[in-house]
C-alpha positions as a printed Julia matrix, in Angstrom:
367×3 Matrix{Float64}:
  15.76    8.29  -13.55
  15.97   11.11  -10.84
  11.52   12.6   -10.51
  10.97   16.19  -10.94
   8.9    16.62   -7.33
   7.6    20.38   -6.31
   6.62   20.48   -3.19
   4.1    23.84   -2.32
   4.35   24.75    2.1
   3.56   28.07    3.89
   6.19   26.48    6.29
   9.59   28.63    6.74
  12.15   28.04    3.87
  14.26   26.23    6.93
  11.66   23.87    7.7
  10.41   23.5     4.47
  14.28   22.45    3.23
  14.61   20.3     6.33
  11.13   18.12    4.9
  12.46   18.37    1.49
  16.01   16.88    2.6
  14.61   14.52    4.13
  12.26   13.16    1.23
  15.47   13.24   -1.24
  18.1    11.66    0.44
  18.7     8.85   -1.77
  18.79   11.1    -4.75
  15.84    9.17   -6.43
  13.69   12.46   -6.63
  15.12   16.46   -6.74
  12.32   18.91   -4.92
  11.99   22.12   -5.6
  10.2    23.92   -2.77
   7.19   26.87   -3.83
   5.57   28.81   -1.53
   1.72   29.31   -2.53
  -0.26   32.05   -3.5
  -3.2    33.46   -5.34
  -5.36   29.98   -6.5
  -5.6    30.68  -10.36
  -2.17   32.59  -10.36
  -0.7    29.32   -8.37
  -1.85   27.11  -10.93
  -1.22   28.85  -14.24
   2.31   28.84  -12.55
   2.68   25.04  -12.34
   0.97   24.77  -15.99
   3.9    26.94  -16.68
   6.27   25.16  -15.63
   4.82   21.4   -16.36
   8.02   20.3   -18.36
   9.23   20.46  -14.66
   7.04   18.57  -12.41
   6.8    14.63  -12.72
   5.13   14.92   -9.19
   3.59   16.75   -6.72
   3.86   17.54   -2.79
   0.99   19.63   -1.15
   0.98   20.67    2.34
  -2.56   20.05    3.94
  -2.94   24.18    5.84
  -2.03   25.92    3.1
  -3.66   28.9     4.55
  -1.9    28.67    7.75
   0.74   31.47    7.31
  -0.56   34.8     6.19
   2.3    36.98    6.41
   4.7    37.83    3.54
   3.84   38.51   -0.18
   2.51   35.12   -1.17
  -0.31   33.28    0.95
  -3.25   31.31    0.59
  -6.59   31.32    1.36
  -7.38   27.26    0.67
  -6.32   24.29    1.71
  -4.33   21.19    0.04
  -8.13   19.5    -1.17
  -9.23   22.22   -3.03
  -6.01   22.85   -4.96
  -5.56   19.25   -5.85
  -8.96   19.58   -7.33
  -8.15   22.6    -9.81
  -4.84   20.84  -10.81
  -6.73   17.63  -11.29
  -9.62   19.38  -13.6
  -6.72   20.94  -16.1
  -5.09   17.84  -16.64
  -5.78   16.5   -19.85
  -7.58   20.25  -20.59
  -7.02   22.79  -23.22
  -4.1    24.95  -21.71
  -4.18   22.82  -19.22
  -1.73   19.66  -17.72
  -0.29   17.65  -20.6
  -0.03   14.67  -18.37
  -1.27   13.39  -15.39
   0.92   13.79  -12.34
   1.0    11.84   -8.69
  -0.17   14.48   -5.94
   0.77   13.84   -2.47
   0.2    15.2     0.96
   1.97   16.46    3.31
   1.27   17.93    7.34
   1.5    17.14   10.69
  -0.7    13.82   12.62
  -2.65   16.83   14.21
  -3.36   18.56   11.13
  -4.49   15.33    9.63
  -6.9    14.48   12.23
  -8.13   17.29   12.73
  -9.13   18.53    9.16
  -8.39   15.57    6.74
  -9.27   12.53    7.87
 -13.21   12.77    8.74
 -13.63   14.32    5.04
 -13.12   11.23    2.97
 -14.39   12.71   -0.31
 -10.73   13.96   -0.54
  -8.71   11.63    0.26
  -8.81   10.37   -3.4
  -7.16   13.29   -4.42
  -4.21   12.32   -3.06
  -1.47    9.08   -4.23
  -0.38    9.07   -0.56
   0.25   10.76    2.99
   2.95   11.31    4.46
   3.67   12.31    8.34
   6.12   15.58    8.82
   6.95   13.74   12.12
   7.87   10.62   10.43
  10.57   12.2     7.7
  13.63   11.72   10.12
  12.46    8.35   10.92
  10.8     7.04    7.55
  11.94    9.39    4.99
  13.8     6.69    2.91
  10.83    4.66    2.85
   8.14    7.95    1.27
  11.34    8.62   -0.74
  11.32    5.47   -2.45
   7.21    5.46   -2.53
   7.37    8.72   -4.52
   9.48    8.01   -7.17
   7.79    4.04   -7.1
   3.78    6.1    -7.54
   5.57    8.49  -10.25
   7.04    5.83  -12.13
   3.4     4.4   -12.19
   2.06    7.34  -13.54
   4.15    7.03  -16.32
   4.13    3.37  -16.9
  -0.23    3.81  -17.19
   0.03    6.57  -19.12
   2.12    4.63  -21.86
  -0.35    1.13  -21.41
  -3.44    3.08  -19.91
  -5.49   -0.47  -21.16
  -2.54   -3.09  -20.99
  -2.62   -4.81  -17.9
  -0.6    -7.37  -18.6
   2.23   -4.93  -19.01
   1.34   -2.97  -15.89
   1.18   -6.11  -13.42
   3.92   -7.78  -14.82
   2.26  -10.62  -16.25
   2.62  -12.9   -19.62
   0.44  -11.45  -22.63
  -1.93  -14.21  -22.44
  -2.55  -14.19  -18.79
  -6.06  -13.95  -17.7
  -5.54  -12.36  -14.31
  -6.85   -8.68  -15.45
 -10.34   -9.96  -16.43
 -10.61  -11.37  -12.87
  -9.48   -7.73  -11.58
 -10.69   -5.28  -13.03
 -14.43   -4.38  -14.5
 -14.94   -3.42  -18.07
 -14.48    0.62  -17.2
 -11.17   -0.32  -16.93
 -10.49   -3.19  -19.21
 -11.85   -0.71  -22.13
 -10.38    2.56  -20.61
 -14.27    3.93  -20.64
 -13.68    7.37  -18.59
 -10.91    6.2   -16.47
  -8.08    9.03  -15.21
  -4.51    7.73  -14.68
  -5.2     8.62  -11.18
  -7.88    5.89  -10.83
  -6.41    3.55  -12.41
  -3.01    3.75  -10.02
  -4.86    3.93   -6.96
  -6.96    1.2    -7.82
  -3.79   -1.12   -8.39
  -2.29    0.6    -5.48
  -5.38    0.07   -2.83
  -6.83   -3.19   -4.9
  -4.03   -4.79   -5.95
  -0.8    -4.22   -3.89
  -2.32   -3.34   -0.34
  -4.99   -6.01   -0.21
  -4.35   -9.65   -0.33
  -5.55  -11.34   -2.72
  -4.04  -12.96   -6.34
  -0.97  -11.16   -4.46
   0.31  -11.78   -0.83
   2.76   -9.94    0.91
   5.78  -11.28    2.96
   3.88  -11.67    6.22
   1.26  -14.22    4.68
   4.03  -15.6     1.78
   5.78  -16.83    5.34
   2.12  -17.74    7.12
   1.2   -20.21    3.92
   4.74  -21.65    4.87
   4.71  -22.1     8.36
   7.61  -19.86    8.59
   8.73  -17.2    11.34
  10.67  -15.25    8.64
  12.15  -13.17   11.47
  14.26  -15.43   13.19
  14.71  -18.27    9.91
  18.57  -17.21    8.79
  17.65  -19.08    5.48
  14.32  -16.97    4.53
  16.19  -15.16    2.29
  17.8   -18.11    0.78
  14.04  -19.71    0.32
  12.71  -15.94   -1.18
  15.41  -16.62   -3.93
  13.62  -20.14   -4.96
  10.5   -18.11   -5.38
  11.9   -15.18   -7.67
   9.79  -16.44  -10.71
   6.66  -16.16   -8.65
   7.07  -12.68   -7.68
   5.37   -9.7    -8.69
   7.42   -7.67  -11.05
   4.75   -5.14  -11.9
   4.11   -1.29  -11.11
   5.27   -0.74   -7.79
   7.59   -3.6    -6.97
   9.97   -1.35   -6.01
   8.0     0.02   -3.05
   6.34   -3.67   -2.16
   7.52   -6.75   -2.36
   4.45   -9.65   -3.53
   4.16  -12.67   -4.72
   1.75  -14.3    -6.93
  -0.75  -16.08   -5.02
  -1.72  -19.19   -6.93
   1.8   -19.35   -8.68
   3.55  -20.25   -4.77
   0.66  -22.61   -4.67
   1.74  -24.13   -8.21
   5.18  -23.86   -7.4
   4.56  -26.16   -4.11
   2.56  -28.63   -5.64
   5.54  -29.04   -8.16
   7.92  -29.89   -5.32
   5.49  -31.51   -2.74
   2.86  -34.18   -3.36
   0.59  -33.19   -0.21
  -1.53  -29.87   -0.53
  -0.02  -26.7     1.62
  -3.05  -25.57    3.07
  -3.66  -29.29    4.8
  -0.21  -29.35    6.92
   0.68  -27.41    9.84
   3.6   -25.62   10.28
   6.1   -28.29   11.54
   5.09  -30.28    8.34
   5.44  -27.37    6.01
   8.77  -26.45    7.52
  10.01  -30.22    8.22
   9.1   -30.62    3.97
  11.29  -27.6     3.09
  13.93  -27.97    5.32
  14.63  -31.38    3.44
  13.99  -30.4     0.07
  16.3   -27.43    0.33
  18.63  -28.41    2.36
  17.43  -25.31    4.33
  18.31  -26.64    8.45
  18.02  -22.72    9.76
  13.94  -22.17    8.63
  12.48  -21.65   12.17
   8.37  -22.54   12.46
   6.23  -20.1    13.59
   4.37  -20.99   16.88
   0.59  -20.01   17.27
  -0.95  -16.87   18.64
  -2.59  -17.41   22.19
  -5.37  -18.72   22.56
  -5.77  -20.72   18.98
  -6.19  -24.4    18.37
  -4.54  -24.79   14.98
  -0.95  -24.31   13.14
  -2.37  -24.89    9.18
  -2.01  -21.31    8.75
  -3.15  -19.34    5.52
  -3.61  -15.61    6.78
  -2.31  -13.33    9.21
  -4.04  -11.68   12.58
  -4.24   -7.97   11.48
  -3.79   -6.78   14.35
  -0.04   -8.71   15.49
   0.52   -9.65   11.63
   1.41  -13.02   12.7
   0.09  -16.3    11.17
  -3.34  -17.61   11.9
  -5.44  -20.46   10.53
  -8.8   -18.5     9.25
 -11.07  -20.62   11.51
  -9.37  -19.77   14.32
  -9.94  -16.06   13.65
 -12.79  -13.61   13.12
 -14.04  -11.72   10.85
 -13.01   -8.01   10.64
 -15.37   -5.24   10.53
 -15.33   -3.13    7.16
 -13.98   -6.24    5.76
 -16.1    -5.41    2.43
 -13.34   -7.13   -0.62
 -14.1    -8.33   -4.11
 -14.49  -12.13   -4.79
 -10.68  -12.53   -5.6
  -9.55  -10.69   -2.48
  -8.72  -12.9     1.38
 -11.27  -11.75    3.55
  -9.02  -10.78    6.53
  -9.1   -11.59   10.59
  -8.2   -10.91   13.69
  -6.74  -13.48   16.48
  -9.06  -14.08   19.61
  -6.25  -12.64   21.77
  -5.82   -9.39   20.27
  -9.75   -9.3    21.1
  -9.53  -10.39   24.41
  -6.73   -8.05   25.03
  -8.13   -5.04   23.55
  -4.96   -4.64   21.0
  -6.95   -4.89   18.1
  -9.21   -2.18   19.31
  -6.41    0.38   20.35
  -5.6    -0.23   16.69
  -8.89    0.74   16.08
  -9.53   -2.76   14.56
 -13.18   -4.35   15.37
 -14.58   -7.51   13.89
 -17.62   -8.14   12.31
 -21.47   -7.95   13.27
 -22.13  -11.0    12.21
 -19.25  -12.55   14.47
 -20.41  -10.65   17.67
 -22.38  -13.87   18.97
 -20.16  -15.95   18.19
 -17.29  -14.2    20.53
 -19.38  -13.62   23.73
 -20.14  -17.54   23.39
 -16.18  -18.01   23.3
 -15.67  -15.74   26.11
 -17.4   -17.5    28.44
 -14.66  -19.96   28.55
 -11.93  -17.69   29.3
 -14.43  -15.86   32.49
């Protein structure tokens, strides 16, 4: 199904087609590009034409061109907030629609990011410097969030559907708190993005690729039979809302699904072990093992350094700052080299208070 996406820029119709192009290459959405205008005449235009809009693009500096017929005087924030209060209205938005934004890094930085009450306005950002490069990628992310949309609207309450997971599974009482479990005063907007942030982005009862290959002692770059090993797993992936944008796997059914092959438990071999057992079972001679970050004393690895998103054993890593999860979600780390060598903090990564002590102890052995 080709998404109905309108996408509202001051830019020049060139520029503005050029972004659009760029979004819609694959054909999975068609844009329609709309210059803004007058606030209230801008939205009773887009109820107007609702039949027509499965999703929306915004451009952060709406009010950045002032010449011609139609202009603006507000910005991206403030329009997603009059679209989202008629949704669900009388002569309002029949549905709920995915809004995303749209500008430039310096644009961004320099009026969106520092004003968090916004940013849950929006489904997703996207870079206008990173179209040519990435444009596939938001492509497929738009019409994966819109499908969403839809998907909630139909089973706002079952979660089971949603995720992907057997009628009688248990997993959404671990998840998600009674507001959502009995729909009390929850928007389809909430609900995505709390799947979305929660669910899909955090690791948790789901990992993603780069900790599925961790658990395994695997280098998945360089292993020529990854792929083969991914196909043993397809009845532990996640087949829920947004599989087509990430690929995860369910957490505890990899750990079920080694225990059925492999009498000793995963997370008490290191990585030769873990790749020597699934080379043999598998018949699988090209799985590579991944080799420890720098300075680190141990190969059982169960997480990833978030800073080089390669595999780490949690004791040999620290705690990172703003590291605030629910019960069911990894806590997450960073390797003592990307400390030591400042990567983590050029990625503006920094680990925990509580772990401050701890690292100028371990320093002193590396003075």
């Amino acid at each position: 199904m080709k998404y109905k996406v309108v996408y509202i820029d001051d830019e020049t119709s060139q520029n503005s087609q050029a972004f659009a192009d760029g979004l819609s290459s694959q054909s999975l959405i068609d844009i329609t590009i709309k210059l803004p205008t007058k606030f209230e005449e801008l939205i009773s235009e887009l109820i107007a034409e609702q039949k027509d809009i499965d999703a929306l693009i915004l451009d952060l500096k709406l009010d950045g061109n002032q010449q011609g017929e139609r202009t603006a005087t507000y910005t991206a924030p403030s329009l997603a907030t009059g679209i989202r209060t008629k949704c669900f209205a009388e002569n309002g938005f029949e549905n709920a629609f995915p809004i995303f934004l749209i500008s430039s890094t310096n644009n961004l930085k320099k009026y969106y990011d520092s004003d968090t009450s916004s940013h849950d306005l929006f489904d997703f950002t996207f870079y206008k410097t990173s179209i040519a490069e990435k444009g596939k990628e938001y492509e497929q992310m738009i019409a994966s969030i819109t499908h969403a949309y839809k998907a909630i609207q139909e089973n706002r309450t079952n979660f089971n559907e949603l995720l992907g997971l057997p009628s009688d599974s248990e997993i959404p009482n671990k998840v998600f708190t009674s507001k959502f479990l009995l729909g009390e005063g929850t928007s389809i907007s909430e609900i995505s993005q709390y799947i979305f942030n929660e669910i899909i982005c955090k690791s948790g009862v789901l990992i993603d690729e780069n900790i599925l290959a961790a658990r395994f002692g695997i280098d998945f770059n360089i292993s020529k039979d990854w792929a083969t090993l991914i196909e043993l797993l397809n009845d532990n992936k996640y087949s829920g809302i947004f599989k087509d944008s990430f690929h995860r796997w369910w957490a505890n059914d990899i750990l079920n699904w080694w225990n059925s092959n492999f009498s000793k438990p995963l997370i008490q071999l290191t990585a030769l072990d873990r790749v020597n057992l699934l080379k043999d079972k598998f018949k699988l001679p090209n799985l590579v093992e991944a080799q420890q970050i720098d300075k680190t004393t141990s190969s059982k690895f169960w997480t990833v350094c978030q800073a080089y998103k390669l595999p780490l054993d949690p004791k040999d890593g620290f705690l990172l700052d703003g590291n605030l999860t629910h019960s069911w979600q990894d806590k997450r780390y960073l390797s003592l080299h990307s400390i030591l060598e400042r990567d983590a903090k050029t990625l503006g990564l920094l680990i925990h208070p509580a772990e401050k002590e701890r690292l100028e102890d371990i320093k002193q052995e590396y003075k």
